[in-house]
C-alpha positions as CSV (number, residue, x, y, z in Angstrom):
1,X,0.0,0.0,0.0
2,X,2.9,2.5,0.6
3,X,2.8,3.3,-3.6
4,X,-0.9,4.8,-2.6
5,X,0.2,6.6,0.3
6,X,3.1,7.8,-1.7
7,X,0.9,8.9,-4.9
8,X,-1.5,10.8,-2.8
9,X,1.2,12.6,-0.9
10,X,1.5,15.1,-3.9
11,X,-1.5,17.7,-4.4
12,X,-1.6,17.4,-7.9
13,X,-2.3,13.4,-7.8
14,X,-4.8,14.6,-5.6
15,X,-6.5,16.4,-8.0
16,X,-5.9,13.5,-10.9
17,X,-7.6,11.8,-8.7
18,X,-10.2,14.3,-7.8
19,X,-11.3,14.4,-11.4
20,X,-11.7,10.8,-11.9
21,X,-13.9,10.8,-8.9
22,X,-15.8,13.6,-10.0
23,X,-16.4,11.8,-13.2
24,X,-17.9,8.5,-11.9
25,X,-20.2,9.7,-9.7
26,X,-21.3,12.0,-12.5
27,X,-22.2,8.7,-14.2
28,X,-24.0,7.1,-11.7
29,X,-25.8,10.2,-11.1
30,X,-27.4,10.1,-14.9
31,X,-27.9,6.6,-14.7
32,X,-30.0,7.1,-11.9
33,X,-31.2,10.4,-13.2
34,X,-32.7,8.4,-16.3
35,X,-33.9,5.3,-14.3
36,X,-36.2,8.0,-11.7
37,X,-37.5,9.6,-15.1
38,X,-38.9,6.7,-17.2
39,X,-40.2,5.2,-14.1
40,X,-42.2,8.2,-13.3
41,X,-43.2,8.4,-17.0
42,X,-44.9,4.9,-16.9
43,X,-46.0,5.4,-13.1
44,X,-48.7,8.8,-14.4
45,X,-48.9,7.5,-17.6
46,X,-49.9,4.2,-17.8
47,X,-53.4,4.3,-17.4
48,X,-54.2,7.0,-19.4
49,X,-51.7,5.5,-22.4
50,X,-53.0,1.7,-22.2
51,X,-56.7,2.4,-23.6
52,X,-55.2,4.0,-26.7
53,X,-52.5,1.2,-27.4
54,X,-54.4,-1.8,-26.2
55,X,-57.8,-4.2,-26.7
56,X,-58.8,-7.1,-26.1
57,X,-57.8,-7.7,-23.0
58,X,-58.0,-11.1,-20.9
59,X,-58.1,-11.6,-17.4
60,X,-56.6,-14.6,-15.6
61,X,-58.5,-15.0,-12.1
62,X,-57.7,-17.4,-10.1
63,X,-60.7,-19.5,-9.3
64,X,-62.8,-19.2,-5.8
65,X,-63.4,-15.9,-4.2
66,X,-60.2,-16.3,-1.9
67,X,-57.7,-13.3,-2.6
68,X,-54.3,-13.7,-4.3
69,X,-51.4,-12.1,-4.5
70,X,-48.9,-12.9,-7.0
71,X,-45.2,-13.2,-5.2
72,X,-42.8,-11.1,-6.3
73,X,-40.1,-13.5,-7.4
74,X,-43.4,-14.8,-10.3
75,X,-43.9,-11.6,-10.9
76,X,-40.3,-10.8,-12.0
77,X,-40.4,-14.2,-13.9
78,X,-43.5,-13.1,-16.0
79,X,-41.8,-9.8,-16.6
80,X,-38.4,-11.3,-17.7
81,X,-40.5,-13.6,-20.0
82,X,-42.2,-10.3,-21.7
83,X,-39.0,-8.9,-22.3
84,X,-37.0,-11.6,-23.5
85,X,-34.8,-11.5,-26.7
86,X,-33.8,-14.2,-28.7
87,X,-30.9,-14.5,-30.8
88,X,-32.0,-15.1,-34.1
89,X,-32.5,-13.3,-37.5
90,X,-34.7,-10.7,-36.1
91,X,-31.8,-9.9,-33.3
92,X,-29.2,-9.5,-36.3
93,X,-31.5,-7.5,-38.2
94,X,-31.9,-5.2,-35.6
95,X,-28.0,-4.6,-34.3
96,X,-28.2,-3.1,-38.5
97,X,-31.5,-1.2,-37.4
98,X,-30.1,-0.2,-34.2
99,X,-27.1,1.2,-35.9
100,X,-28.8,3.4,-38.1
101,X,-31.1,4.9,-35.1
102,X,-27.7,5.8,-32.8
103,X,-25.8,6.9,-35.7
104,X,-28.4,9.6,-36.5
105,X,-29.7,10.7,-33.4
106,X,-28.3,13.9,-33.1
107,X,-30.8,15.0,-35.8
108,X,-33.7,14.4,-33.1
109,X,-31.9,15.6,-30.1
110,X,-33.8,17.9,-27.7
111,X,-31.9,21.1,-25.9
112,X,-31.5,18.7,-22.7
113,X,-29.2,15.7,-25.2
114,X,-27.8,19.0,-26.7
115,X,-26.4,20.1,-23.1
116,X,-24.9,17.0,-22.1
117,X,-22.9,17.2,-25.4
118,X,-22.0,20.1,-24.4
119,X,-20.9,18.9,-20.7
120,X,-19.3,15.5,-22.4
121,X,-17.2,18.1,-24.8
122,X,-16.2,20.7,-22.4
123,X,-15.3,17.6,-19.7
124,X,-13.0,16.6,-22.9
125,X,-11.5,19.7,-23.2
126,X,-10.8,20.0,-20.0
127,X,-8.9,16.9,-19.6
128,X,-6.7,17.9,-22.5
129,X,-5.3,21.1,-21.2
130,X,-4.4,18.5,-17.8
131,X,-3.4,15.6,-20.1
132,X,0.1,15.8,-20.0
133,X,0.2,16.8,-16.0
134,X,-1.8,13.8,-15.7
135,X,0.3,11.1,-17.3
136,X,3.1,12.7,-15.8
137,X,1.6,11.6,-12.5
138,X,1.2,8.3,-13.4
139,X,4.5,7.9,-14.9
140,X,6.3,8.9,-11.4
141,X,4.7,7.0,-9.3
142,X,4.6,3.6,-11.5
143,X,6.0,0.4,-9.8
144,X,5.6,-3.3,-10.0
145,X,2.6,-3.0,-7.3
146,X,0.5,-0.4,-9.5
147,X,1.4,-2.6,-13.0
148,X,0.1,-6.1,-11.1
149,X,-2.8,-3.9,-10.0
150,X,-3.6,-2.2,-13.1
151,X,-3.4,-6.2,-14.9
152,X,-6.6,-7.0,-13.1
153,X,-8.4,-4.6,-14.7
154,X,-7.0,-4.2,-18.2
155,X,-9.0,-7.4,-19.6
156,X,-12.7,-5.9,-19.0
157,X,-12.0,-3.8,-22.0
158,X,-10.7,-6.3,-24.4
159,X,-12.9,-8.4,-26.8
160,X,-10.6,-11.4,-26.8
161,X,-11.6,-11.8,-22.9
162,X,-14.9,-10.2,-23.2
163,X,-16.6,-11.7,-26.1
164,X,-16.2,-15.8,-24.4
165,X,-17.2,-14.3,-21.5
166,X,-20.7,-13.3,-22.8
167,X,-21.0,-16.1,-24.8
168,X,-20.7,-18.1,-21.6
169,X,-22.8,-16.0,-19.6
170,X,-25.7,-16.7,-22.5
171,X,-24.9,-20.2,-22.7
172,X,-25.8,-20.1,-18.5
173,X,-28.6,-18.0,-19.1
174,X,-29.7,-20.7,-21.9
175,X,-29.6,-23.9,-19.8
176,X,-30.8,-22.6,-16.8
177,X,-33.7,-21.1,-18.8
178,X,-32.8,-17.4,-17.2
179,X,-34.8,-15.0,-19.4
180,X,-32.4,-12.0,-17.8
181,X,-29.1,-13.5,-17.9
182,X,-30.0,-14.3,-21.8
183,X,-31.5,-10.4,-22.5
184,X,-28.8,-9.0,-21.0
185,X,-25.8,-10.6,-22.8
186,X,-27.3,-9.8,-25.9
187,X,-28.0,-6.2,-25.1
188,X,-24.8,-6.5,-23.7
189,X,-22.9,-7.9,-26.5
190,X,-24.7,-5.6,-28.5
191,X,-23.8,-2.5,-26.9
192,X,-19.9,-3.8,-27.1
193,X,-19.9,-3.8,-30.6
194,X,-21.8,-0.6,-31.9
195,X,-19.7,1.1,-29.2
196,X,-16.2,-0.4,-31.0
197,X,-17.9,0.3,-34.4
198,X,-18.3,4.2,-32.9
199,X,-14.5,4.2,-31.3
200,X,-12.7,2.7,-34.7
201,X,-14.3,5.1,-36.8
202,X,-13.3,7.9,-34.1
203,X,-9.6,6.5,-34.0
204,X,-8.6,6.4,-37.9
205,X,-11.0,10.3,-38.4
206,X,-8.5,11.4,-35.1
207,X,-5.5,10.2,-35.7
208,X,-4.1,10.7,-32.4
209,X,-0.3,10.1,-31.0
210,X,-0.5,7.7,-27.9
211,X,2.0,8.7,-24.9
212,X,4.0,6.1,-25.7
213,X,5.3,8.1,-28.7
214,X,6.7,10.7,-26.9
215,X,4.7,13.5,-28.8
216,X,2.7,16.1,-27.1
217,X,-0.8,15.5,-26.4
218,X,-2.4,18.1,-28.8
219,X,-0.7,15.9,-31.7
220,X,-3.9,15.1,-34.4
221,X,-2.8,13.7,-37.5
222,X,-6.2,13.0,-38.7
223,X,-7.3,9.9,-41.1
224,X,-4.5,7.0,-39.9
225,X,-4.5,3.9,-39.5
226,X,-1.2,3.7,-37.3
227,X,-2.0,1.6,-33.5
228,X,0.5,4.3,-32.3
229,X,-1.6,7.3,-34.0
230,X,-5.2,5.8,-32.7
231,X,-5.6,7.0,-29.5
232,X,-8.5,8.8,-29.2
233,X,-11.4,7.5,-27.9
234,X,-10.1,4.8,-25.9
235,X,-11.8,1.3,-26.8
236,X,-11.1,-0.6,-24.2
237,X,-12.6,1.9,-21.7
238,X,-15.5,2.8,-23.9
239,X,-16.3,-0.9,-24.2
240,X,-15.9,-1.8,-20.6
241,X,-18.6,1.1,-20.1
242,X,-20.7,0.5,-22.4
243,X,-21.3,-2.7,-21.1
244,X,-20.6,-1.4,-17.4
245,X,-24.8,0.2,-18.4
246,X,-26.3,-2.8,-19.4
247,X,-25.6,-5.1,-15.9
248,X,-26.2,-2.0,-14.1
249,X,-29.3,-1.5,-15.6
250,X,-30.3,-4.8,-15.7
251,X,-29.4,-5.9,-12.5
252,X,-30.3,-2.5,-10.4
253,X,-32.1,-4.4,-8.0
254,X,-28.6,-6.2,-6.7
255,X,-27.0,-4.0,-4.0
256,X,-24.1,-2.6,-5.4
257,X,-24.2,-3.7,-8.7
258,X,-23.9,0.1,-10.0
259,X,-20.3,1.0,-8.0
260,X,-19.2,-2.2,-9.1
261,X,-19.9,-2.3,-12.9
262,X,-18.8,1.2,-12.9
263,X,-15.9,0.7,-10.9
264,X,-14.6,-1.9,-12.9
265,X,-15.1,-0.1,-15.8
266,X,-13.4,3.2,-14.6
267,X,-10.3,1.3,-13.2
268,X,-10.1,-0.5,-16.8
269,X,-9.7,3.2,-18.2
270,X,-7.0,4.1,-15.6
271,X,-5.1,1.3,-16.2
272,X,-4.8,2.4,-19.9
273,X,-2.9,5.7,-18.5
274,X,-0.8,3.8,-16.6
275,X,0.3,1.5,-19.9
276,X,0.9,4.7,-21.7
277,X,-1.8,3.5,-23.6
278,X,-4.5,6.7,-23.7
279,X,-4.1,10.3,-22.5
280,X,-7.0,11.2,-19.8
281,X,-9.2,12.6,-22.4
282,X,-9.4,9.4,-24.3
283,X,-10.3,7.6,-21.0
284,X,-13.1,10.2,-20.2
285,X,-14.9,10.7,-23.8
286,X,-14.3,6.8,-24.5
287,X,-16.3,6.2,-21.1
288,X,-19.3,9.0,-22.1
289,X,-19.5,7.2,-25.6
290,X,-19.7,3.7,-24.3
291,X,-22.3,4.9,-21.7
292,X,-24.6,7.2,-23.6
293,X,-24.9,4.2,-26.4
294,X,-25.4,1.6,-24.3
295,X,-28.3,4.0,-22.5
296,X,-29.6,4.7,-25.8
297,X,-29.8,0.8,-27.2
298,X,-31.4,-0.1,-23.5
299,X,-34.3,2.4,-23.8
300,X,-34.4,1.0,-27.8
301,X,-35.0,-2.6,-26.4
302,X,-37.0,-1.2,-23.8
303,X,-39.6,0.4,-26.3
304,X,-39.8,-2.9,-28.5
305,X,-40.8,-4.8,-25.2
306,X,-44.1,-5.9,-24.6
307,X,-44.9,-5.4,-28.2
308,X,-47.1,-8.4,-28.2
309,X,-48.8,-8.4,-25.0
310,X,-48.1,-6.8,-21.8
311,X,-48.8,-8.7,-17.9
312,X,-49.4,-6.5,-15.1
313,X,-51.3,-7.3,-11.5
314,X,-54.4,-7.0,-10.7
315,X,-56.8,-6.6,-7.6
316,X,-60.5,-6.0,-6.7
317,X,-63.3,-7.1,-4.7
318,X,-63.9,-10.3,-6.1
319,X,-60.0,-11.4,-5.6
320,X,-56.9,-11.2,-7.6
321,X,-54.6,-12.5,-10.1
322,X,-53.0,-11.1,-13.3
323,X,-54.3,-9.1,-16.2
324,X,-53.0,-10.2,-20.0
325,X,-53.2,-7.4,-22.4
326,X,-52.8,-8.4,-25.7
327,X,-51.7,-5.9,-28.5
328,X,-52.8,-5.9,-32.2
């Protein structure tokens, strides 16, 4: 521990670390932001919304007078079975769809998507008038304790550990019959690759010089396909956020699932400073990149739920049970 007591003597590694800090509760704080607003959108709006989208609706009573309560844990289960994916032709078909949508959403931004550009860009720009300080700090206070740290992490962003590791997660999720685990890998797995599709592009239009080079941090060279001239965004972190969003999402309801994903996912970015990998600004865009499009592709999936019929519960003087409403 004495390398951490040792980086944090000096005020500007306090501030390095300040920022980074900053930054990732800034995160969880729109993830949560977003999570409060849609469900207060389906809270008020639901009943007003329903008779306008849906007929022919079917109740399933139990029988006898006695009332019922569904449990929560069926409940979850009938809600994991209306929003289940399936990977099939449909799923590829829509990763193409999908593309499209992201790709041109700025054209439908509001003034609110048009301000957190605006945040995301000015964070940028911030962190590259304090890249160089920045991997300075790192580069003094490297040692053998922060490199076997920093190899922990520095697999969460790579798709040669990543991509088995959701395919193994789905094959779980398959054999167990878990509706969630299976959704989620392929949201998941989605998110991973429009985000890499985003950052390539990004990297050869940028052009870049890593650390490693030697060159200054405002060195752009534009189009290149050069490793050594491709370091803005950085993949690895904007991959480990974007899917980072998608088991935080998915999983809210597990204490600490959101420090966790995103920690993991932030300490992936750091670990590509200290590898002279990616300037700070590389880390923080690649992180807003992989996190805004893995937000956009979940509230995409979330609108295509329930598109055939929808299960919510149901009370009233004659019992209980569950109400099917089918969609046409």
């Amino acid at each position: 521990m004495s390398f951490i007591i040792k980086f944090l003597e000096n005020p500007r590694d306090l501030e390095v670390v300040a920022f980074f800090l900053f930054f990732f509760m800034m995160m969880g704080g729109w993830a949560h932001a977003d999570e409060l607003t849609e469900s207060e959108f389906f809270e008020n709006s639901f009943e007003e919304k329903k008779d306008h989208f849906y007929s022919n609706i079917n109740e399933l009573k139990p029988v006898g007078s006695r009332p019922h309560t569904s449990s929560p844990k069926k409940l979850e289960k009938l809600g994991d079975l209306q929003n289940k994916i399936e990977l099939d032709r449909d799923y590829f078909k829509g990763i193409f769809s999908d593309i499209a949508y992201t790709a041109t959403s700025p054209l439908i931004w509001d003034r609110s998507d048009w301000i957190t550009a605006g945040w995301v860009a000015g964070g940028t720009g911030m962190f590259i008038a304090l890249d160089e300080e920045i991997n300075s700090a790192f580069k003094n206070n490297r040692s053998i304790y922060t490199e076997k740290f920093m190899d922990i992490f520095e697999p969460f962003g790579n798709g040669a550990y990543t991509l088995p590791g959701l395919a193994a997660f789905y094959i779980f999720g398959h054999f167990n019959e878990n509706e969630k685990a299976k959704r989620t890998t392929l949201i998941a797995t989605e998110s991973f690759l429009i985000t890499g599709l985003y950052t390539t592009v990004l990297k050869y239009s940028f052009g870049r010089h890593r650390p490693a080079t030697g060159n200054s941090s405002t060195s752009f060279d534009g189009f290149s396909t050069n490793r050594n001239y491709n370091s803005f965004p950085s993949g690895h972190t904007s991959t480990a956020f974007a899917l980072a969003t998608v088991v935080a999402n998915e999983y809210e309801k597990i204490p600490y699932i959101k420090p966790i994903s995103y920690g993991l996912a932030t300490l992936t970015g750091l670990s590509r400073i200290n590898y002279e990998a990616h300037w700070a600004s590389d880390i923080f865009f690649g992180a807003a990149l992989g996190y805004f499009t893995a937000k956009t592709l979940l509230r995409l999936h979330n609108n295509k739920k329930g598109q055939h019929f929808t299960i919510y519960p149901r009370t009233d003087s004659r019992g209980g049970g569950i109400v099917l409403s089918k969609k046409f």
